[in-house]
N, C-alpha and C positions, 0 to 999 in steps of 0.2 A: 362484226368480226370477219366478215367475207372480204374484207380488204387487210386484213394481217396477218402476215406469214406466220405459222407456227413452225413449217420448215423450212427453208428456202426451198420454190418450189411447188409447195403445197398447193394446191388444185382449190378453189374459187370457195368450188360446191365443201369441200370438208371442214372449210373453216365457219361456213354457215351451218351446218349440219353441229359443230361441235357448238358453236352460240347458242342456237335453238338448245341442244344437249342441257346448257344451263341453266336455260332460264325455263324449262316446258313443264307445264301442267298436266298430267301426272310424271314423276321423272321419271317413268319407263315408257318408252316408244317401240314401237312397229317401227318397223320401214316404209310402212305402207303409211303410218303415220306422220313419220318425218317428212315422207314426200310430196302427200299432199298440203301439209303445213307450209313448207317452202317451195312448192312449186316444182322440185328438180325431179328428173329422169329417173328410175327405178334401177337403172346403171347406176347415176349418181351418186345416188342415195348407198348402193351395196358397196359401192369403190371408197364411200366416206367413212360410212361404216366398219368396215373390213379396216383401210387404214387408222382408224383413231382406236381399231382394238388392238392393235398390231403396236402402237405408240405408246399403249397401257395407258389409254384415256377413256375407254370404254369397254364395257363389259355386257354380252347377251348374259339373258336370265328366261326361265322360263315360268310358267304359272302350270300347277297339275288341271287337268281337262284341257288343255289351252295349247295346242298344235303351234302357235306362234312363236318366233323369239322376240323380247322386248330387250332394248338395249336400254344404258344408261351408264352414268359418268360411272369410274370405278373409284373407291376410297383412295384417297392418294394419288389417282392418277397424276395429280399438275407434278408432284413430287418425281414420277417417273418420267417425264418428257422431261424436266430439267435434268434428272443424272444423264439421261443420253445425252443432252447437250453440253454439261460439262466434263466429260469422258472426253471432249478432246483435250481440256486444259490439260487433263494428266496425260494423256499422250503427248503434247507437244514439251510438257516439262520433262517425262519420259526422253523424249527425241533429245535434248537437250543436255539431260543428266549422262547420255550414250555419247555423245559428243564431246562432253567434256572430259569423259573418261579417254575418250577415242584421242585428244590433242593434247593430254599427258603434260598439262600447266603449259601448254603454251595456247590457251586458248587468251581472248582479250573480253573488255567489259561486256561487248556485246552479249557473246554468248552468254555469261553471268547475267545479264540482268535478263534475256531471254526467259534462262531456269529459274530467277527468284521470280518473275512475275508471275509466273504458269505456277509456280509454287504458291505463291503468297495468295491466287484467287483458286484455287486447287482448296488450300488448306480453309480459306473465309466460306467460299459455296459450298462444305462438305459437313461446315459449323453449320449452319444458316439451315440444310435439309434437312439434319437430323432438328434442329430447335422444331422447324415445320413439323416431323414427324411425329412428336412427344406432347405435339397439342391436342387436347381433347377435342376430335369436331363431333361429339355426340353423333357420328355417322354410324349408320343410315339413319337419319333421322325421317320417323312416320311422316305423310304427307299431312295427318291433320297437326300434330306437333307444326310443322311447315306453318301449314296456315292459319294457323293462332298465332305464330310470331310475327306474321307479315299484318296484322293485327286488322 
């Protein structure tokens, strides 16, 4: 995952940081954990961290006696880095729909098919999250549950 942008941008180490996130034994990590696991700087590690909880992709937890915080994916997170990222379709058909208001019929097809496109993937990506949302993913699902399925 350390070679796919989750944002344009997005820094080496967070996308490794967030891989590791899914696929790690126990699903709650240290930082201390993360970093020794993937080898990165204990900057790294806090800067990946900090960002993937900031993107609603992760979440600290804590355990009672247990000074540490342990992070891990949040329920729905993927669900949340998507509406951020299609929050501009509706701004751009926003932009669009102000425009057209703005040229008072004398706008041409462009701008029309501008708003219906930003519309029509507006309206299909806003179907699609909520079906995502309405799924039962049995989450949190226990770790030995986990591991009896992975059989």
């Amino acid at each position: 995952m350390g070679d796919l942008p989750l944002v344009d941008g997005t820094p080496r180490a967070v996308m490794r940081v967030l891989g590791w996130m899914v696929v790690c034994r126990p699903w709650e990590q240290t930082a201390a954990d993360i970093q020794a696991e993937l080898g990165l700087s204990a900057g790294s590690v806090s800067t990946a961290v900090r960002m993937l909880g900031e993107l609603g992709l992760l979440e600290g937890v804590t355990r009672s006696g247990d000074r540490r915080t342990y992070h891990r994916l949040r329920e729905h997170g993927w669900e949340r880095v998507l509406e951020r990222r299609f929050r501009a379709l509706g701004d751009m058909r926003e932009l669009a729909d102000s425009a057209l208001d703005a040229a008072r019929g004398h706008s041409d097809e462009r701008l029309l098919e501008m708003r219906d496109t930003y519309a029509l993937m507006e309206a299909g990506l806003e179907r699609l999250l909520r079906q995502s949302r309405r799924r039962d993913t049995g989450w949190p699902r226990s770790e030995t549950a986990s591991l009896a399925a992975d059989g």
